[in-house]
Biopython code that builds the backbone (N, CA, C, O; Angstrom):
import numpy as np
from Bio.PDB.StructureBuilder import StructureBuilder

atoms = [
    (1, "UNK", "N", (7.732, -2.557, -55.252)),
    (1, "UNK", "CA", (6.796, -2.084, -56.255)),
    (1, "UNK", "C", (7.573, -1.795, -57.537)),
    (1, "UNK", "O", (8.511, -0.998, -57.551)),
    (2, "UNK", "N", (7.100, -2.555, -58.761)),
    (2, "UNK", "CA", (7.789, -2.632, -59.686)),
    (2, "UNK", "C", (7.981, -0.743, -60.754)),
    (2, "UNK", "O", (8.867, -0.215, -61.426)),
    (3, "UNK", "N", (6.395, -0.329, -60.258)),
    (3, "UNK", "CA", (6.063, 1.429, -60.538)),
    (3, "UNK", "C", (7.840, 2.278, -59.912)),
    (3, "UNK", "O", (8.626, 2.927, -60.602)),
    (4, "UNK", "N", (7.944, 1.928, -58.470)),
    (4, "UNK", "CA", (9.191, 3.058, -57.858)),
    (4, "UNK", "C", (10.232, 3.054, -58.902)),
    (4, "UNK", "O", (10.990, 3.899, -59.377)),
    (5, "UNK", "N", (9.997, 1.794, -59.092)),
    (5, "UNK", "CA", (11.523, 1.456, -60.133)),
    (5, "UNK", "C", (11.770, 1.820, -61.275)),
    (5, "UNK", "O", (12.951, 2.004, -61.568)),
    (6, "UNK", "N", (10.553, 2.073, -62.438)),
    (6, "UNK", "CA", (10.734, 2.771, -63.995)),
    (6, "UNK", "C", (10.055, 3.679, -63.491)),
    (6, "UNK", "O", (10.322, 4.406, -64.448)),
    (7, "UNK", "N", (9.376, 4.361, -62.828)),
    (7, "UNK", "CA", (8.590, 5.638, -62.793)),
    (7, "UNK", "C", (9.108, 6.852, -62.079)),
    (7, "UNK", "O", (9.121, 7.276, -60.923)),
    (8, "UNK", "N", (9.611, 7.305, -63.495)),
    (8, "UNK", "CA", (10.057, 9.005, -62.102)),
    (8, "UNK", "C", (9.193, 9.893, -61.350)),
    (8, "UNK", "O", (8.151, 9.806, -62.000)),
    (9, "UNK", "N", (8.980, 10.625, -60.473)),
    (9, "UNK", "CA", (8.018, 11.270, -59.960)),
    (9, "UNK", "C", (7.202, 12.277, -60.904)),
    (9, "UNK", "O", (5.972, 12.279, -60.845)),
    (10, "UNK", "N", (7.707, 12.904, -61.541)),
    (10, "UNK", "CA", (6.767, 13.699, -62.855)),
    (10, "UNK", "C", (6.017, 12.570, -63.272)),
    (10, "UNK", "O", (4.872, 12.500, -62.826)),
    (11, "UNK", "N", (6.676, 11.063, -64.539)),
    (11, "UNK", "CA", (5.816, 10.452, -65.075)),
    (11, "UNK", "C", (4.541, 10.114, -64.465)),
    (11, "UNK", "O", (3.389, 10.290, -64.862)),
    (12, "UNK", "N", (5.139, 9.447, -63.124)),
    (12, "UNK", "CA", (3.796, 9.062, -62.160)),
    (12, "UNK", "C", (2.654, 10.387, -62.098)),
    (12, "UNK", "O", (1.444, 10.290, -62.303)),
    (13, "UNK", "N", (3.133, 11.167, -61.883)),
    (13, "UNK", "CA", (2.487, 12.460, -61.573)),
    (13, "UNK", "C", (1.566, 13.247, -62.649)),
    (13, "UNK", "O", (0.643, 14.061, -62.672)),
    (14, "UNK", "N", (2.211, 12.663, -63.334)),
    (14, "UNK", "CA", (1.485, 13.408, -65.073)),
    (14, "UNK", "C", (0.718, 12.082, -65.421)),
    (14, "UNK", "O", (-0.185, 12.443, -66.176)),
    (15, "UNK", "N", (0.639, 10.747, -65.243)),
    (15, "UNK", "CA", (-0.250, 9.681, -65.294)),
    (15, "UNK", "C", (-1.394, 9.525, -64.331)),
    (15, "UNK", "O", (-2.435, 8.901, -64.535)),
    (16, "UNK", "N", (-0.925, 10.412, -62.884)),
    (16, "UNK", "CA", (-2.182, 10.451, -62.212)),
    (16, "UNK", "C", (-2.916, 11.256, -62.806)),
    (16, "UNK", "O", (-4.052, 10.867, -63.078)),
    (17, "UNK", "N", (-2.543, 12.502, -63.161)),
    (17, "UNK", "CA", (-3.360, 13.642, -63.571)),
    (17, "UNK", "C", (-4.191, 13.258, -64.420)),
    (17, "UNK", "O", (-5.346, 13.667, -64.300)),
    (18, "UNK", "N", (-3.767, 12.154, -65.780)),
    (18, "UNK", "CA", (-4.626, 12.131, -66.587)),
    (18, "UNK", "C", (-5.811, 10.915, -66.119)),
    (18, "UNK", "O", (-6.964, 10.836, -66.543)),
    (19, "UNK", "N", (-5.046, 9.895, -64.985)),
    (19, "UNK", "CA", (-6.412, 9.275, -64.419)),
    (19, "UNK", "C", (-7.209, 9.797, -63.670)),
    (19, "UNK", "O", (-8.130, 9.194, -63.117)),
    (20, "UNK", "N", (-6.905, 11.237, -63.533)),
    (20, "UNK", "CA", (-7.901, 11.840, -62.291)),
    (20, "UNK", "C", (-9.008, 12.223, -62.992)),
    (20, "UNK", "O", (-10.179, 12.079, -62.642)),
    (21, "UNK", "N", (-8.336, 13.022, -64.618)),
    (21, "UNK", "CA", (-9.015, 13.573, -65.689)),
    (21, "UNK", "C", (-9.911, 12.454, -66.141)),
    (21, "UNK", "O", (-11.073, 12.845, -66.026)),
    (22, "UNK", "N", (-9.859, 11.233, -66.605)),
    (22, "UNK", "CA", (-10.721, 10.402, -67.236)),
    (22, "UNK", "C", (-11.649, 9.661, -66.082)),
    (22, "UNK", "O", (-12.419, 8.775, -66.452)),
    (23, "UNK", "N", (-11.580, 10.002, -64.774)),
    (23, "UNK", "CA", (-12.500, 9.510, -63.796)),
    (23, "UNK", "C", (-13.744, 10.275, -63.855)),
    (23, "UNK", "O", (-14.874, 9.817, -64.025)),
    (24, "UNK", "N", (-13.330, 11.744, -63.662)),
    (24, "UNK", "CA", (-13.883, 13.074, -63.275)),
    (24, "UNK", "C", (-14.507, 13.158, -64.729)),
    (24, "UNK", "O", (-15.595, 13.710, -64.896)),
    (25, "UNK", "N", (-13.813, 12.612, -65.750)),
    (25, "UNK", "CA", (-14.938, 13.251, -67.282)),
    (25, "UNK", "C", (-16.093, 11.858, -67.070)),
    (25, "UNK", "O", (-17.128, 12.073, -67.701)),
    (26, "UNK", "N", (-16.097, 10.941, -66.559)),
    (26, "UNK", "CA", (-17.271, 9.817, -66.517)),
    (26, "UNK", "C", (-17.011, 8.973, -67.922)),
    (26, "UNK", "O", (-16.048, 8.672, -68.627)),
    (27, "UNK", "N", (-18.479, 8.768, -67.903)),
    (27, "UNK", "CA", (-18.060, 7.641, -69.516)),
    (27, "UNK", "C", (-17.662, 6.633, -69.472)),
    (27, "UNK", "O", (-17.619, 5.862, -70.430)),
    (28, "UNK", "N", (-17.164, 6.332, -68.008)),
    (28, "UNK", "CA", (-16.739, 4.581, -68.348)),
    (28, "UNK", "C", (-17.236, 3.460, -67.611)),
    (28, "UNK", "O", (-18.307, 3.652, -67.037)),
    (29, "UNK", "N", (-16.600, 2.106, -67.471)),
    (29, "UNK", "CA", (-17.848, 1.234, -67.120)),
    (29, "UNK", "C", (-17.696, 1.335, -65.311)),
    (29, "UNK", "O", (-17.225, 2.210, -64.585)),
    (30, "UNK", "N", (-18.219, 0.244, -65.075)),
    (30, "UNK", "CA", (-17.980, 0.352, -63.502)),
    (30, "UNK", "C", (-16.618, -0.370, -63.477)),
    (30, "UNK", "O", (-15.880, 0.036, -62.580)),
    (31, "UNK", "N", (-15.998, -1.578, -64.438)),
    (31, "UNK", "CA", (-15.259, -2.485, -64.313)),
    (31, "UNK", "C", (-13.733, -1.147, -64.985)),
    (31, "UNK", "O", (-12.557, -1.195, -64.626)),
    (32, "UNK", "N", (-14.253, -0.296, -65.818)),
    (32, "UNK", "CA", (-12.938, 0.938, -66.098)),
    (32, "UNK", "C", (-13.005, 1.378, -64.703)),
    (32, "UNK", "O", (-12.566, 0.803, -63.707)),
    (33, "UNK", "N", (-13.408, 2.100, -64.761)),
    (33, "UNK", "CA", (-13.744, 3.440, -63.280)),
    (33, "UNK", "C", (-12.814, 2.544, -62.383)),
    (33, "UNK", "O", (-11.950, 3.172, -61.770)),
    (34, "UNK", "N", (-12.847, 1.124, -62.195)),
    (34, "UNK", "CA", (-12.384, 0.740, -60.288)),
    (34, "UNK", "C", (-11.171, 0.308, -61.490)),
    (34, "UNK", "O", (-10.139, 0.176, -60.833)),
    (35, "UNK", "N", (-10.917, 0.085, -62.684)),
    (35, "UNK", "CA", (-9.330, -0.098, -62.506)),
    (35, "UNK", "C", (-8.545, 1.210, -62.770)),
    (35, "UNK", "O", (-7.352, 1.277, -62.475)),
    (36, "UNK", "N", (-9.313, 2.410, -63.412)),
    (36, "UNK", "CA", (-8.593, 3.681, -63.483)),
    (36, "UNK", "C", (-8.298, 4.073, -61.795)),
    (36, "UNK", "O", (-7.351, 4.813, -61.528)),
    (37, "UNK", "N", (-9.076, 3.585, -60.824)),
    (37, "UNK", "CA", (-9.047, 3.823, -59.257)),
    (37, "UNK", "C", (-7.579, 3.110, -58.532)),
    (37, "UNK", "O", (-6.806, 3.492, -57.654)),
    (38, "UNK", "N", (-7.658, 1.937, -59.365)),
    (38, "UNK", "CA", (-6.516, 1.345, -58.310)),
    (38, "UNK", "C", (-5.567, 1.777, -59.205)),
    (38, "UNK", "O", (-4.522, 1.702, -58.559)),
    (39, "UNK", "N", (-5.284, 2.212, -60.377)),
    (39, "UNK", "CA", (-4.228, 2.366, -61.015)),
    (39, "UNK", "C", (-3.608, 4.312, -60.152)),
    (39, "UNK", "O", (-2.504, 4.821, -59.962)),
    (40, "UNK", "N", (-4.869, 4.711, -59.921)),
    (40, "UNK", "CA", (-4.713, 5.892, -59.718)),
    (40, "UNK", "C", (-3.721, 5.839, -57.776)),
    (40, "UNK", "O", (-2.767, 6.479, -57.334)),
    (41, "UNK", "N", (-4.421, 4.986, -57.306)),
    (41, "UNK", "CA", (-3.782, 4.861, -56.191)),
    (41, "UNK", "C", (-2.450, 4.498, -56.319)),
    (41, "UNK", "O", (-1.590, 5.111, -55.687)),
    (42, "UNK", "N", (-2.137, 3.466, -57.148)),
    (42, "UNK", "CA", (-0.063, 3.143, -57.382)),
    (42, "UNK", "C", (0.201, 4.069, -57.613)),
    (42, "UNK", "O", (1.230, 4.432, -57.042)),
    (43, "UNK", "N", (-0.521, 5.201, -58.641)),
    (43, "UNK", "CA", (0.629, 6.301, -58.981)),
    (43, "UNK", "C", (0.909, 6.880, -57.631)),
    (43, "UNK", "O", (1.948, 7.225, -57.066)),
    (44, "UNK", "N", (-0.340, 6.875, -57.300)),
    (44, "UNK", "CA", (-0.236, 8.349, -55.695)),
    (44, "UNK", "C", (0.573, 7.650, -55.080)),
    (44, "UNK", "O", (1.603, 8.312, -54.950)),
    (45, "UNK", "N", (0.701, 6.399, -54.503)),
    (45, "UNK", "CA", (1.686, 5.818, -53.998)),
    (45, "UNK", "C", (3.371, 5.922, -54.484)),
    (45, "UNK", "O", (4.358, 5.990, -53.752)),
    (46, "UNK", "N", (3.313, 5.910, -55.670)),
    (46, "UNK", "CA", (4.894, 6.436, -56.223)),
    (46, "UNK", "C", (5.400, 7.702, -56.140)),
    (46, "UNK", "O", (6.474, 8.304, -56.164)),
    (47, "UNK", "N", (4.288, 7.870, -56.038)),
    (47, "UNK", "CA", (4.767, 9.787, -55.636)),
    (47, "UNK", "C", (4.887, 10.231, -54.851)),
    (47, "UNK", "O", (5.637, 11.199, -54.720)),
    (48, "UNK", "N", (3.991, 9.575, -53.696)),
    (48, "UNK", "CA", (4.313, 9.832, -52.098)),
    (48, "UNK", "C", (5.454, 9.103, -51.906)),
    (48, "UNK", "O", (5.865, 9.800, -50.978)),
    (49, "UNK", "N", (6.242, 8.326, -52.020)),
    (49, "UNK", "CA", (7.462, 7.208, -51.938)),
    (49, "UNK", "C", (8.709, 8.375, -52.263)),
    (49, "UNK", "O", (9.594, 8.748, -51.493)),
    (50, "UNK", "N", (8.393, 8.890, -53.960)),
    (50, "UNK", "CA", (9.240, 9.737, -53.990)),
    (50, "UNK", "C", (9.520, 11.234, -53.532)),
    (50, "UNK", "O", (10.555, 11.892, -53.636)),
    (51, "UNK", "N", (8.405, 11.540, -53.045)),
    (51, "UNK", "CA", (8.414, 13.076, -52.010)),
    (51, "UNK", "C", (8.796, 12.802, -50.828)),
    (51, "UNK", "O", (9.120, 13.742, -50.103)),
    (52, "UNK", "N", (8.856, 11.457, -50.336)),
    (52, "UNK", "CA", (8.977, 10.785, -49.091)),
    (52, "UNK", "C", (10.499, 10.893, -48.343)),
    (52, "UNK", "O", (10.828, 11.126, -47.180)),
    (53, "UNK", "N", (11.503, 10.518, -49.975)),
    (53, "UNK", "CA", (12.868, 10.066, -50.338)),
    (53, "UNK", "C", (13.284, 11.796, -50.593)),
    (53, "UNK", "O", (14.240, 12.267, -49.976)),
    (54, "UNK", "N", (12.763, 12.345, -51.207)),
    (54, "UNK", "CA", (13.103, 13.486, -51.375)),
    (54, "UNK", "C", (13.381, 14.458, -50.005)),
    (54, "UNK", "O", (14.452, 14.780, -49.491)),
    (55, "UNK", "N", (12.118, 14.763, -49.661)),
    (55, "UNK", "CA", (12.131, 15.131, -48.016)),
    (55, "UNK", "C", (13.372, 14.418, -47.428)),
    (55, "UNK", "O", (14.229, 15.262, -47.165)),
    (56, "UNK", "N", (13.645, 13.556, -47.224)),
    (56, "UNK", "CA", (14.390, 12.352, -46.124)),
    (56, "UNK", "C", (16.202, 12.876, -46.805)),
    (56, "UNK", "O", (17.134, 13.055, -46.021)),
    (57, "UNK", "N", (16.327, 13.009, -48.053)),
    (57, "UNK", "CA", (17.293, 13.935, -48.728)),
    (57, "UNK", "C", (17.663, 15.292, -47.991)),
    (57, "UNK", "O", (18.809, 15.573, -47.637)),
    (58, "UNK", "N", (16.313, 16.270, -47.766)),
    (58, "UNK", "CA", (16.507, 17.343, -47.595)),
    (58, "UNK", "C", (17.009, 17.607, -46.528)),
    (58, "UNK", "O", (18.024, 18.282, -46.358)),
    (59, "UNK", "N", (16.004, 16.842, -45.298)),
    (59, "UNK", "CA", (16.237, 16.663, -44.230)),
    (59, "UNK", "C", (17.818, 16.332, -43.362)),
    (59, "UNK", "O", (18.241, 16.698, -42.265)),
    (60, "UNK", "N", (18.369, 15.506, -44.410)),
    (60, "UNK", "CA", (19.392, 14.880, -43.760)),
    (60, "UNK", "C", (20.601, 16.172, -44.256)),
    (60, "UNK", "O", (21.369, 16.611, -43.401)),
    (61, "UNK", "N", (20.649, 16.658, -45.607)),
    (61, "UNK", "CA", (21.292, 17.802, -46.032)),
    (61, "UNK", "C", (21.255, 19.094, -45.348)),
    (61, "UNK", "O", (22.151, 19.918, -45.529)),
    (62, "UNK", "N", (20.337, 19.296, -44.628)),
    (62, "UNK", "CA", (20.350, 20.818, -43.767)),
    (62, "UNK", "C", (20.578, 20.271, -42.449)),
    (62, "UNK", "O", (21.034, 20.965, -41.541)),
    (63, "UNK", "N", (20.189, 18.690, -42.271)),
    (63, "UNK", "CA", (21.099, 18.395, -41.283)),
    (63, "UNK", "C", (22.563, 18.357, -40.634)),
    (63, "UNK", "O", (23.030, 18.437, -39.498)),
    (64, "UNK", "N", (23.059, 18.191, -41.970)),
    (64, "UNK", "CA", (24.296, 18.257, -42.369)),
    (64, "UNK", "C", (25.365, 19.301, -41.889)),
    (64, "UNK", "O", (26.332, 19.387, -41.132)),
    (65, "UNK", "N", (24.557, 20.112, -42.857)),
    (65, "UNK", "CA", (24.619, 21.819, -42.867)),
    (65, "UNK", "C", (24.811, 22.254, -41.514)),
    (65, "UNK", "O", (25.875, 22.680, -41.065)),
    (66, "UNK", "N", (23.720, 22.127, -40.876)),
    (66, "UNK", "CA", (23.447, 22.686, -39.676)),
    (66, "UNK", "C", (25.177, 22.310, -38.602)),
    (66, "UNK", "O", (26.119, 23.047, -38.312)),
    (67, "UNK", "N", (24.847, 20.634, -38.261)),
    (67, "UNK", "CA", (26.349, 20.397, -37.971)),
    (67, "UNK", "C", (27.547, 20.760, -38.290)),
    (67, "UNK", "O", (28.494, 20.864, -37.511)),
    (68, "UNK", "N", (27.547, 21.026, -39.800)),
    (68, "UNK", "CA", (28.687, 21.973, -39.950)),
    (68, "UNK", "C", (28.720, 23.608, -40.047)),
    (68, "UNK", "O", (29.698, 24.103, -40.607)),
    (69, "UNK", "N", (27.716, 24.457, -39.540)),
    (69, "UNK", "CA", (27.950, 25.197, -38.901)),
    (69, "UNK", "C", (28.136, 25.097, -37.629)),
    (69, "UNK", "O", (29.116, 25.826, -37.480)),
    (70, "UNK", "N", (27.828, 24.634, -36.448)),
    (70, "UNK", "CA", (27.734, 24.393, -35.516)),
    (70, "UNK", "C", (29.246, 24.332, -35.160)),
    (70, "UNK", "O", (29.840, 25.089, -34.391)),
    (71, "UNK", "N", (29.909, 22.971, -36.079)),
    (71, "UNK", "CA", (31.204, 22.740, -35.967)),
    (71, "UNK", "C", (32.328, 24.112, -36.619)),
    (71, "UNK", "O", (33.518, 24.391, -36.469)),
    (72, "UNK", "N", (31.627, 24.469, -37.083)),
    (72, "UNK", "CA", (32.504, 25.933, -37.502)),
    (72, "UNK", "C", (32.414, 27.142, -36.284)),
    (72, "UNK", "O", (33.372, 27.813, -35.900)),
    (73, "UNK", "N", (31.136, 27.228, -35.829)),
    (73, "UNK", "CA", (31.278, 27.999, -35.086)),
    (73, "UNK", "C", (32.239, 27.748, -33.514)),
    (73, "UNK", "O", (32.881, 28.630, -32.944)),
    (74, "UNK", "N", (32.124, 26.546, -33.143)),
    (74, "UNK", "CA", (33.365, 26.107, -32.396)),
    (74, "UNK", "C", (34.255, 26.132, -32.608)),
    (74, "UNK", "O", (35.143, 26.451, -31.817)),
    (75, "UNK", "N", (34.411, 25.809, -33.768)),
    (75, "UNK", "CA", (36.236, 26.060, -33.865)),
    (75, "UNK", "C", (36.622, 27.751, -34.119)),
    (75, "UNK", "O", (37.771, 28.179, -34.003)),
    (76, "UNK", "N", (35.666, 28.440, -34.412)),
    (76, "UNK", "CA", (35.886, 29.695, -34.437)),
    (76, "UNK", "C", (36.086, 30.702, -33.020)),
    (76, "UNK", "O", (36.672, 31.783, -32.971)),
    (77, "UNK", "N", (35.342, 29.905, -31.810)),
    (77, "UNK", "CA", (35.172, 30.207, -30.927)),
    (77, "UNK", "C", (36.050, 30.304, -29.985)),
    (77, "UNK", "O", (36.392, 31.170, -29.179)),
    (78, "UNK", "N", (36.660, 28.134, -30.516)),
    (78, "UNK", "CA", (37.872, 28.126, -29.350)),
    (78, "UNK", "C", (39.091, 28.482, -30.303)),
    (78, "UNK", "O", (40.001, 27.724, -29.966)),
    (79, "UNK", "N", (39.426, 29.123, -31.121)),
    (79, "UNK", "CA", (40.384, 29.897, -32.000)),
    (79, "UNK", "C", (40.610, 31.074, -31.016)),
    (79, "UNK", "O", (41.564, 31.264, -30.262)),
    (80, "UNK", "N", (39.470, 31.832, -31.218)),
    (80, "UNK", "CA", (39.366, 33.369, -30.575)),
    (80, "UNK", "C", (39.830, 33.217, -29.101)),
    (80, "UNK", "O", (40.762, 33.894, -28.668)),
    (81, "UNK", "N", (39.112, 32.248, -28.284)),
    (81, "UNK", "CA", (39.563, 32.279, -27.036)),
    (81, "UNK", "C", (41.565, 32.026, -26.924)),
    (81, "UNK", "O", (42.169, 32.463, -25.944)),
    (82, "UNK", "N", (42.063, 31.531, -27.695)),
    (82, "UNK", "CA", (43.554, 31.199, -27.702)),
    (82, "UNK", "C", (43.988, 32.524, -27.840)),
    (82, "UNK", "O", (44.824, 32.897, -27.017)),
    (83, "UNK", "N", (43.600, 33.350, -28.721)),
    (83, "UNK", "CA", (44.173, 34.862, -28.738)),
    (83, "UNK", "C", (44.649, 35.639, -27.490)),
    (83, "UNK", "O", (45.071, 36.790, -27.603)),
]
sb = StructureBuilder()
sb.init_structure("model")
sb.init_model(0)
sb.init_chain("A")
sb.init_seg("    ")
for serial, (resi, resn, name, xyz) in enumerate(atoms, 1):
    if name == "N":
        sb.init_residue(resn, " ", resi, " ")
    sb.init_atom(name, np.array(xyz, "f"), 0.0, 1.0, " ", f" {name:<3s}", serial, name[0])
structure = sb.get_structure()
């Protein structure tokens, strides 16, 4: 998707908002309305992609984390036991 690639998650996010805004104010034809619709769906799609990547970031970082406490607390453990 050519959107993931120039669109940061705010832009997308601040472009849905305003297609949500010009759906919800009316006023337009049937042939606007269904392309403000599918346009509105790529954004949501870029944004779920990038909360997706984000999460999958977080996830793997407290994963991380976690293992290296884990691994700290072993070596702290079999330290103490040598005493």
């Amino acid at each position: 998707m050519a959107d993931q690639d120039t669109l940061g998650y705010e832009q997308a996010r601040d472009e849905l908002v305003d297609v949500v805004r010009r759906l919800e104010a009316g006023g337009s034809t049937l042939e606007e309305s269904l392309a403000l619709w599918e346009r509105g769906e790529e954004l949501a799609k870029v944004c779920r992609n990038w909360l997706e990547g984000a999460r999958a970031r977080l996830d793997a970082a407290l994963a991380e984390e976690s293992d290296d406490a884990v691994q700290g607390a072993a070596g702290a453990s079999g330290a103490a036991e040598e005493e």
